[in-house]
C-alpha positions as CSV (number, residue, x, y, z in Angstrom):
1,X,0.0,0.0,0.0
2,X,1.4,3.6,-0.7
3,X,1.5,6.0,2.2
4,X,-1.3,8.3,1.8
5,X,-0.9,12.0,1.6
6,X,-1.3,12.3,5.7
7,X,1.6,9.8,6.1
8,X,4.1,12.0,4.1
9,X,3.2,15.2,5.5
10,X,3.9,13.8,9.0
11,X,6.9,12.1,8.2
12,X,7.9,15.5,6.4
13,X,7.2,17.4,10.0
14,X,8.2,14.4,12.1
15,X,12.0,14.1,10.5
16,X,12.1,18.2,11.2
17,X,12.0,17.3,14.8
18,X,7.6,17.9,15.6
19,X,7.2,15.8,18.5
20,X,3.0,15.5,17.7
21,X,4.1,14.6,14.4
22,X,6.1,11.9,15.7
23,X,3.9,10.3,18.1
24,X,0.5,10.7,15.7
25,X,3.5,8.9,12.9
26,X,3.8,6.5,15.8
27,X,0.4,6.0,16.3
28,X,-0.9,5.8,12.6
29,X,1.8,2.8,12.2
30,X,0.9,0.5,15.1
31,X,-2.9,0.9,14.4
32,X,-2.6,0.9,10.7
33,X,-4.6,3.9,10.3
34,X,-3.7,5.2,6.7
35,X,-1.1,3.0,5.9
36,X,0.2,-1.1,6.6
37,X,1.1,-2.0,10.1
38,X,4.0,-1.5,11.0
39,X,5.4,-2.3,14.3
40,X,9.1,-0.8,14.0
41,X,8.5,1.9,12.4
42,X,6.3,3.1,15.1
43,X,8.4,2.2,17.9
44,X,10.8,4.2,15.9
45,X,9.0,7.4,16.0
46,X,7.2,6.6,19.2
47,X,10.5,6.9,20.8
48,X,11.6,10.1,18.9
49,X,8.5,11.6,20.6
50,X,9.3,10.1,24.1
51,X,12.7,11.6,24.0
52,X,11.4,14.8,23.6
53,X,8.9,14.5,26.8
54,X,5.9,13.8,25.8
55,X,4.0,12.0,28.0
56,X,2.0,10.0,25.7
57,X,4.7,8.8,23.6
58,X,6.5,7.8,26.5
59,X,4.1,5.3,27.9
60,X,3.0,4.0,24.1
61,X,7.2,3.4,23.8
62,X,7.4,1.6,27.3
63,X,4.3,-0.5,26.2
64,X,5.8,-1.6,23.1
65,X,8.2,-2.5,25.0
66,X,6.6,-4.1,27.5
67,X,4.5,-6.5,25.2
68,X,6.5,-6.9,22.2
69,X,4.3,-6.3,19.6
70,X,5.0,-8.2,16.7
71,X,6.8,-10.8,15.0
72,X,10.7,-10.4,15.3
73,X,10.5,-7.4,18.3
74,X,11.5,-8.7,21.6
75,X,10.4,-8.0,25.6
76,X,13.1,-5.3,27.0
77,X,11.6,-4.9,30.5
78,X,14.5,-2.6,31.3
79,X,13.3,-0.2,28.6
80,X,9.6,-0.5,29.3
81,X,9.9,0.8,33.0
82,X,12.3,3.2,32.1
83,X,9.8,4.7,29.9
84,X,6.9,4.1,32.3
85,X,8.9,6.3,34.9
86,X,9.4,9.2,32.4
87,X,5.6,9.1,31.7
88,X,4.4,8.7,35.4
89,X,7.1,11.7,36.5
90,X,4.7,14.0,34.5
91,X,1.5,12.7,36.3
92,X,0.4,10.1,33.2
93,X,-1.9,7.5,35.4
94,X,-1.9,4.3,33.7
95,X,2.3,4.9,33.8
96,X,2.0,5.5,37.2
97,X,-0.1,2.4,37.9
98,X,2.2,0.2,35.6
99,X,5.7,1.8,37.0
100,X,3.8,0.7,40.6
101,X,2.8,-2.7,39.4
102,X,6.8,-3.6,37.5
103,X,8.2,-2.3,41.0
104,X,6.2,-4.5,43.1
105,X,6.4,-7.5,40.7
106,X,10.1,-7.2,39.9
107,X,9.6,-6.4,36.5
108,X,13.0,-4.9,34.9
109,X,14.0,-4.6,38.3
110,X,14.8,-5.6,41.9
111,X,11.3,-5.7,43.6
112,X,10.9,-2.5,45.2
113,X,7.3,-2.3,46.9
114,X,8.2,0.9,48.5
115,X,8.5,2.7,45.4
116,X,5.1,0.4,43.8
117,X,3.6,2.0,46.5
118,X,4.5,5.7,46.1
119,X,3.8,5.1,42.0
120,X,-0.1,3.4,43.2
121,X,-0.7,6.3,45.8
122,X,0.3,8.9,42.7
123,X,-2.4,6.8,40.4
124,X,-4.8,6.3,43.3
125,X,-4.9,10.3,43.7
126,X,-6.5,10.3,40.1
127,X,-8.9,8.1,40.4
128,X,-7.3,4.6,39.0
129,X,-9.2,2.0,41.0
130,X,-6.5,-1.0,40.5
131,X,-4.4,1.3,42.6
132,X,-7.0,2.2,45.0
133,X,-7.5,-1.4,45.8
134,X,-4.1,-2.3,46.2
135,X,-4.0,0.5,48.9
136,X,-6.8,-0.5,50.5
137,X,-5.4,-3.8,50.8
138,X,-1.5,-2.5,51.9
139,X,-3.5,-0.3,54.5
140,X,-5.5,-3.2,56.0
141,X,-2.4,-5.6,56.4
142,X,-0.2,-3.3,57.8
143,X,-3.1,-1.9,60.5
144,X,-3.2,-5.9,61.7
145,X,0.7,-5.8,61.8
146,X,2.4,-5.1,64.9
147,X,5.8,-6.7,65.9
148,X,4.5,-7.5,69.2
149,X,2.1,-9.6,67.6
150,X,4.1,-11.3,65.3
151,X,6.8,-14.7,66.0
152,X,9.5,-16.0,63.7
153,X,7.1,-18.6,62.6
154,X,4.1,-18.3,60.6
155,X,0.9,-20.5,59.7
156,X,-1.1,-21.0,56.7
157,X,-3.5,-18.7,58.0
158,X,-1.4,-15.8,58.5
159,X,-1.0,-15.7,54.5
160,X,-3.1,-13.8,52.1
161,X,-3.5,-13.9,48.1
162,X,-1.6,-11.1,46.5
163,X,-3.5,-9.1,44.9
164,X,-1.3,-8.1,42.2
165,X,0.4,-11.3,41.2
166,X,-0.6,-14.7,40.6
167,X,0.2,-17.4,42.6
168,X,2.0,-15.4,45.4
169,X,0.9,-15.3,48.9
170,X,2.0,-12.4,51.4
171,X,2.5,-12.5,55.2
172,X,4.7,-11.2,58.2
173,X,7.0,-12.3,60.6
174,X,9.0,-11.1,63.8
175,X,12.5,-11.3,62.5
176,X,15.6,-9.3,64.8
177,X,12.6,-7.5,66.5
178,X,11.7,-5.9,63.1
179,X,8.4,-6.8,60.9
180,X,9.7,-8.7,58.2
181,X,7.5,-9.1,54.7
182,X,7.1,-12.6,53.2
183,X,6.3,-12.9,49.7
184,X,5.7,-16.7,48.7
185,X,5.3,-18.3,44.7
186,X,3.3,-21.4,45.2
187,X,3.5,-21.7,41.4
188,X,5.2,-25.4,41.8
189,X,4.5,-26.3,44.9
190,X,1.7,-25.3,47.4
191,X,2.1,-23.0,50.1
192,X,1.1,-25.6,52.8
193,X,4.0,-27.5,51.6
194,X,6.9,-24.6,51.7
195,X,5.6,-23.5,55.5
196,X,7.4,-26.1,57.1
197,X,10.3,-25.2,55.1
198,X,9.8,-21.6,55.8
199,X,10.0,-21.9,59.2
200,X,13.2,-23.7,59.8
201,X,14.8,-20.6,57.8
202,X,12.8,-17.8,59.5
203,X,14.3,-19.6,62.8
204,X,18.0,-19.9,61.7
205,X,17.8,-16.5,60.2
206,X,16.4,-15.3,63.3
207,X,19.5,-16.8,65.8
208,X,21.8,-14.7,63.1
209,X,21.0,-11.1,64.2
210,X,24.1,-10.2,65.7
211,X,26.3,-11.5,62.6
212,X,23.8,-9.9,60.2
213,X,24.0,-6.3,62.2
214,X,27.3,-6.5,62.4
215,X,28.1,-7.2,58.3
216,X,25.8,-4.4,57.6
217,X,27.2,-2.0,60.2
218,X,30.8,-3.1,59.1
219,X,30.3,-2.5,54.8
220,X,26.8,-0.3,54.6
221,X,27.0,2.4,57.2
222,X,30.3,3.9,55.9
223,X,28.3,3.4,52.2
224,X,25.2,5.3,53.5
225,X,27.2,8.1,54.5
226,X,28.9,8.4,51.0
227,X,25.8,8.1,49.4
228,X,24.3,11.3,51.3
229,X,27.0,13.2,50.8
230,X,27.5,12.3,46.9
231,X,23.5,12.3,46.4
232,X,22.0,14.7,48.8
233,X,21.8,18.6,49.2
234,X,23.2,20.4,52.1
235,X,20.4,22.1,54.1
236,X,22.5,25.3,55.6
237,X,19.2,26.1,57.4
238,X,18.6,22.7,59.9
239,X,22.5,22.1,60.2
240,X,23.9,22.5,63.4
241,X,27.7,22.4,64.7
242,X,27.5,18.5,65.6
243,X,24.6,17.6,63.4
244,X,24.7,18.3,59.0
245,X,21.0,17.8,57.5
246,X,20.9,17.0,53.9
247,X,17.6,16.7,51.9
248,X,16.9,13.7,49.7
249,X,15.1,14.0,46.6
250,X,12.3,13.1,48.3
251,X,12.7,16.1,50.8
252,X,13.4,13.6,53.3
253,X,15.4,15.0,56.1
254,X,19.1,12.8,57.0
255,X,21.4,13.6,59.3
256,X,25.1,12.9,59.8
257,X,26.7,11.5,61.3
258,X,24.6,8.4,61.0
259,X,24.8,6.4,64.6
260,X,24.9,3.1,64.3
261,X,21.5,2.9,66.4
262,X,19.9,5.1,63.8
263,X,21.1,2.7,60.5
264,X,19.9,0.1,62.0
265,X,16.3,1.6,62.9
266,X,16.0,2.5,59.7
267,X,16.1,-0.9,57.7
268,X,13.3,-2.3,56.5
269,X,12.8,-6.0,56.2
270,X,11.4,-8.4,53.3
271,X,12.1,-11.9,51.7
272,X,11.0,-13.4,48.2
273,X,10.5,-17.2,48.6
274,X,10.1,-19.8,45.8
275,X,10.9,-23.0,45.5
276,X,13.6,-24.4,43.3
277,X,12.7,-28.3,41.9
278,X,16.7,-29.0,41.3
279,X,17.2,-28.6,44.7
280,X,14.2,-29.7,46.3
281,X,14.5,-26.8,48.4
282,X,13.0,-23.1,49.0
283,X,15.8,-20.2,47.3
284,X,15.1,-17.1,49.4
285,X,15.9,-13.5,48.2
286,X,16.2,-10.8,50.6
287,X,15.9,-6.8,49.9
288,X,16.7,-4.3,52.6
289,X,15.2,-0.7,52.5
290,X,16.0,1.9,54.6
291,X,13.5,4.9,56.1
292,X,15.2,7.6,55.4
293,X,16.8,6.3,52.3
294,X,19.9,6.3,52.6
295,X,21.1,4.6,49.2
296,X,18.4,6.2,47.0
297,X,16.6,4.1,46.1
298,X,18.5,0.8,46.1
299,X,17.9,-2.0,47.8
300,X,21.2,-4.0,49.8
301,X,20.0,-7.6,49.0
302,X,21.1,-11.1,50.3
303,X,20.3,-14.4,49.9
304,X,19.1,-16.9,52.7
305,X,19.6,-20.5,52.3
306,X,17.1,-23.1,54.0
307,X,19.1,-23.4,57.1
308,X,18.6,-19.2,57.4
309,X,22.7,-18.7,56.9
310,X,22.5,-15.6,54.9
311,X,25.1,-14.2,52.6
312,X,25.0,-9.8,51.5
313,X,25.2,-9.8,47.8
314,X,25.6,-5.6,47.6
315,X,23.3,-2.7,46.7
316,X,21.2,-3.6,43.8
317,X,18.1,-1.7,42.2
């Protein structure tokens, strides 16, 4: 089929830089409006008109992305949340609500449900009701959690369905004093079956506290004090002669020096839990956030094996 006259003009206006021109380009060749499908030729100019910030362009180029349309495109879920991000910084909903959903999946990524969180509550605020219920949900498990309430066991009816992935059941332990945040696959085997195993690992990781504080205190504290420094802006204002406040992009308040007391308060707890048929065994990932963030944004992840020894892998995310 030739291009019709609508094509040329916008190709004309798109290759002189017109960012509508380049997304409607986009958009004419993955819907075939005027002209043959064509599935890399609009990623092509989809992506011209994401790199000049538009919104809409951004999220069509991460979707493209994200499902790989076509025969001989591939997934890059790298690329698809990089462009979801861009479009949810400048308030686009459904980016916001898929930028939440790849965080708290993994997607592209470390698992991250602090920042799904932060991109559902941006969607939520506009009205996207997937978001809304996911909050609603977060809210209610967190107002039944209390540490105090908790062990370093759990049962099968301390678990709930996720409600954003399949085949994934959430609960909470007591783990160094501190809430930790189970997230179990029962795609190959059921959860009934992995609790047992579970719980010899939450015990032995449990017995490890002083070995585990001590790593962290030993490699991350020094880090996290870099990382403010390097990352963060001075606040003249709230600095004092033994005290320096920095502001995080957030405009999160962090003060150093950091105390070892207060890097240790700070972390936030949560494991990933599958089970691995080769072994015959659970595989257990661990991701450590800190409140304030510290590392910006990244995560310092370990592994756990089913005994609970525990090896630090780094800062990942």
């Amino acid at each position: 089929m030739n291009e019709n006259l609508e094509i040329k003009n916008l190709e004309a206006a798109a290759e002189q830089g017109d960012m509508e021109a380049q997304f409607h380009l986009g958009r004419m060749y993955c819907q075939g409006e005027g002209t043959e499908v064509n599935y890399e030729k609009a990623l092509y100019w989809y992506e011209k008109a994401a790199e000049q910030g538009d919104a809409k362009a951004q999220f069509a180029t991460a979707d493209m992305y994200y499902c790989s349309y076509g025969e001989g495109m591939s997934w890059d879920k790298e690329k698809a949340l990089y462009w979801f991000e861009k479009a949810a910084e400048q308030g686009h909903m459904k980016a916001q609500f898929k930028t939440g959903s790849m965080y708290y999946k993994g997607e592209g990524t470390k698992r991250n449900k602090e920042k799904a969180l932060y991109w559902f509550e941006q969607a939520a605020a506009q009205g996207d009701e997937r978001a809304q219920e996911y909050i609603k949900a977060n809210s209610n498990n967190t107002q039944r959690t209390s540490v105090k309430n908790l062990s370093n066991t759990v049962k099968l009816k301390d678990f709930s369905e996720s409600e954003e992935y399949e085949d994934e059941y959430d609960a909470c332990a007591k783990v160094w004093d501190k809430i930790l945040y189970i997230s179990v696959a029962t795609d190959i085997l059921p959860l009934e079956d992995m609790i047992p195993m579970i719980n010899v690992m939450l015990k032995g990781l449990d017995s490890q506290k002083e070995a585990f504080f001590n790593d962290l205190v030993d490699s991350y504290l020094p880090q996290a004090k870099e990382w403010v420094l390097n990352l963060c802006e001075e606040s003249e204002e709230d600095s004092t002669d033994e005290k320096r406040c920095f502001i995080t992009d957030d405009g999160n308040e962090i003060y150093l020096p950091i105390s070892k007391e207060d890097f240790l308060a700070s972390l936030n707890l949560s494991i990933f839990v599958s089970y691995d048929e080769d072994e015959s065994d659970i595989y257990v990932e661990g991701y450590i956030d800190c409140n304030p963030d510290y590392f910006a944004g990244h995560s310092i992840e370990f592994n756990v094996d089913s005994k609970g020894n525990f090896e630090i892998e780094g800062l990942a995310g």
